[in-house]
Every structure is written in structure tokens, then in C-alpha cells.
LUMKE-618976 format. One record per residue (C-alpha): residue in three letters; x, y, z. Coordinates in steps of 0.001 Angstrom, whole numbers, plus 524288, in hexadecimal, padded with zeros to 5 digits. Layout:
residues N
ALAXYZ/...
END
This chain:
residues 138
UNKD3B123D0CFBA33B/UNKD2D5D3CAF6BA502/UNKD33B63BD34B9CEC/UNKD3F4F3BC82BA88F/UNKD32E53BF80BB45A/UNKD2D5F3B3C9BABF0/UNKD36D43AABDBAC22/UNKD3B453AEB7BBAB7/UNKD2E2D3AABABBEBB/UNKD2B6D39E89BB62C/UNKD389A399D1BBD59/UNKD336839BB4BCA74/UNKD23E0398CBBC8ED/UNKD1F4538BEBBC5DA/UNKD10EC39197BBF3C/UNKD0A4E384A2BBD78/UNKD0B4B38318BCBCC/UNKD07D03918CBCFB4/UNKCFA2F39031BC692/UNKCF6A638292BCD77/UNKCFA7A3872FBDD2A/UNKCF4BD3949CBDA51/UNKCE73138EE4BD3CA/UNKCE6F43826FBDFFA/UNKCEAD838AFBBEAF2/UNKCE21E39699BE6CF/UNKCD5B338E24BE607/UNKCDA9D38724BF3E6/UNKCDB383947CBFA57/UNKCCE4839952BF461/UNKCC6F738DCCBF9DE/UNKCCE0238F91C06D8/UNKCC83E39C5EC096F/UNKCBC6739D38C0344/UNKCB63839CE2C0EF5/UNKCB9AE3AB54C10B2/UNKCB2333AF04C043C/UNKCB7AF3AF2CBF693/UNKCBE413BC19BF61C/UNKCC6D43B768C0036/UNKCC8843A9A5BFA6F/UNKCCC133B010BED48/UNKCD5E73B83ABF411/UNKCDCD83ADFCBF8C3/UNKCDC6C3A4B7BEEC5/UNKCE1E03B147BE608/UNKCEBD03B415BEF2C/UNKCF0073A426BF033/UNKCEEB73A159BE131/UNKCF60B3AD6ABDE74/UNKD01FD3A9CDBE7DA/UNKD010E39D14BE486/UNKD039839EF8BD5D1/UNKD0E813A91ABD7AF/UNKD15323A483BE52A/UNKD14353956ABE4F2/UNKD181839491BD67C/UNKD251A3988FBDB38/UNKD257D3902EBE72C/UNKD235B38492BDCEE/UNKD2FA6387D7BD4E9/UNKD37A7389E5BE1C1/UNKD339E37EA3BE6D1/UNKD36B23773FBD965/UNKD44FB37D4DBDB6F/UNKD462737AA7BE9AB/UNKD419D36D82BE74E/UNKD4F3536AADBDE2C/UNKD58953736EBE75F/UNKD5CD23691BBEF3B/UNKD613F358F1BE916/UNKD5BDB352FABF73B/UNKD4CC73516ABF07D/UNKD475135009BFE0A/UNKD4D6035B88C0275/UNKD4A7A3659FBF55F/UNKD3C8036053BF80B/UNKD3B08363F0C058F/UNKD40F537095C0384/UNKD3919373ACBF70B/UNKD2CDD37033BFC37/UNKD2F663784BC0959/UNKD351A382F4C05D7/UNKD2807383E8BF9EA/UNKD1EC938070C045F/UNKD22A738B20C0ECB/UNKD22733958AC0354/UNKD165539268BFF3D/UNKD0E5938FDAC0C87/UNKD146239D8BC122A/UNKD12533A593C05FE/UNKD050739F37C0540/UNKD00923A1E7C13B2/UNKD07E93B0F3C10F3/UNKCFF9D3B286C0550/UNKCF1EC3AF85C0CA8/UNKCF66E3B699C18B3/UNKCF5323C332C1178/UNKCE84A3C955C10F8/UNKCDD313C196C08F6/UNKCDE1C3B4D2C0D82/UNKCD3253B09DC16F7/UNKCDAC33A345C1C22/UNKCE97F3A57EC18F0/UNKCEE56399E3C1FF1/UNKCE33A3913EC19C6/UNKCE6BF39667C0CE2/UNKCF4D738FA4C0FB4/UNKCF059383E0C11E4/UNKCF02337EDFC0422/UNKCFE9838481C0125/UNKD022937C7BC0D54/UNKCFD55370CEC0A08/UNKCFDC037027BFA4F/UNKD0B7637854BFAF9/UNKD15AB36CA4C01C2/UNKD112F361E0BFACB/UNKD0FC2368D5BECF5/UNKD1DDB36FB4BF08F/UNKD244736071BF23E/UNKD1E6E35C1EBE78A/UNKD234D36741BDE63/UNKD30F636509BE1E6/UNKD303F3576BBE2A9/UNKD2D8935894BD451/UNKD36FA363BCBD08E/UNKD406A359CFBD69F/UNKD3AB834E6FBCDD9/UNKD3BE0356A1BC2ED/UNKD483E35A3DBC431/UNKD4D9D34E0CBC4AA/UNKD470A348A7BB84A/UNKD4C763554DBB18A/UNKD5A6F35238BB6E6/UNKD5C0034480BBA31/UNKD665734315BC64C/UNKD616635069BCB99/UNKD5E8F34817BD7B8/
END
């Protein structure tokens, strides 16, 4: 049982990517509102590092697999990166719009500015890789 939950999650979470968003993102938010004391910095830097390594780990992988869906490159880019961005901007603002965080909209901010062009660049190299692995994929 706990081997399939295993392998049903290393399918669908990319972990090097959920340790390095959650750890970046965390620290961003912390420094963001420290100005309303550390408690409430900590809060929200727990609350962002903690969504960040669960949630966005699985945004990476779908937009790895969204980025392949469609042969037009320019158009599996567009809608991978969209599609990722949206997800992770609106379940980012949801997250800091429940109780705890002292500027939800600031707190965001970084997910809306690192998240597009981080998202484009993942697929545009789930695409690259892809065709190195099978040449004529394109």
C-alpha cells in the first residue's frame, strides 16, 4: 500500500523542485512581512514553504506533461506555462488569504513574478528533452 502512495506521488511531484521553491519562496515571504513582527513572518513563510513544497511540486510535473500534449511547440508552451501560472498565483493568493498572513497579496507577488517565466522555461526544457530522447518527436 504505502510502496503504490509512493510511486503515485513520485509520478506526480517533481521533489527537487518542491525543496528549492519551498526553501526560495519561504525566505521571500518571511522578509516580506517581517515588518509585522516575526511570529507573523514565520507564519507565513510556514504556510508558503509548506504549499510550495507539496502544491507547486505537482504543478511542475503537470506543466512538464502539458508542455508535450500538443506537437505545435509554441502552442504546448503557452498553454503549459498558463495554465501552471494561473494554478499557482490563485492557490498562492488562496493560501495567504486565509488567516495568518499579514500582506496576502504582497506575499503573491513573488509567485507572480518568479512563477511565468520559471513555468516557460520548465516546459521549454521538458520539450528539449524530449526530443533528444526521441529524435523526430518534433
Amino acid at each position: 500500500m504505502l510502496k503504490r502512495v509512493r510511486a503515485a506521488l513520485d509520478a506526480r511531484i517533481d521533489y527537487g523542485g518542491a525543496i528549492a521553491g519551498a526553501t526560495l519562496l519561504g525566505a521571500i515571504v518571511f522578509w516580506l512581512n517581517y515588518s509585522h513582527g516575526t511570529p507573523l513572518a514565520a507564519t507565513a513563510a510556514l504556510k508558503q514553504a509548506t504549499y510550495t513544497f507539496f502544491v507547486a511540486g505537482f504543478i511542475v510535473k503537470n506543466n512538464e506533461r502539458l508542455a508535450l500534449k500538443r506537437a505545435e511547440p509554441a502552442v504546448s508552451l503557452l498553454l503549459a506555462t498558463t495554465v501552471s501560472s494561473c494554478l499557482a498565483v490563485g492557490l498562492t493568493f488562496l493560501v495567504h488569504s486565509l488567516k495568518g498572513t499579514p500582506e496576502p497579496l504582497l506575499s503573491t507577488l513573488p509567485t507572480a513574478l518568479i512563477g511565468p517565466p520559471g513555468f516557460w522555461v520548465l516546459a521549454w526544457r521538458a520539450r528539449r528533452k524530449a526530443i533528444r530522447t526521441f529524435p523526430g518527436a518534433e
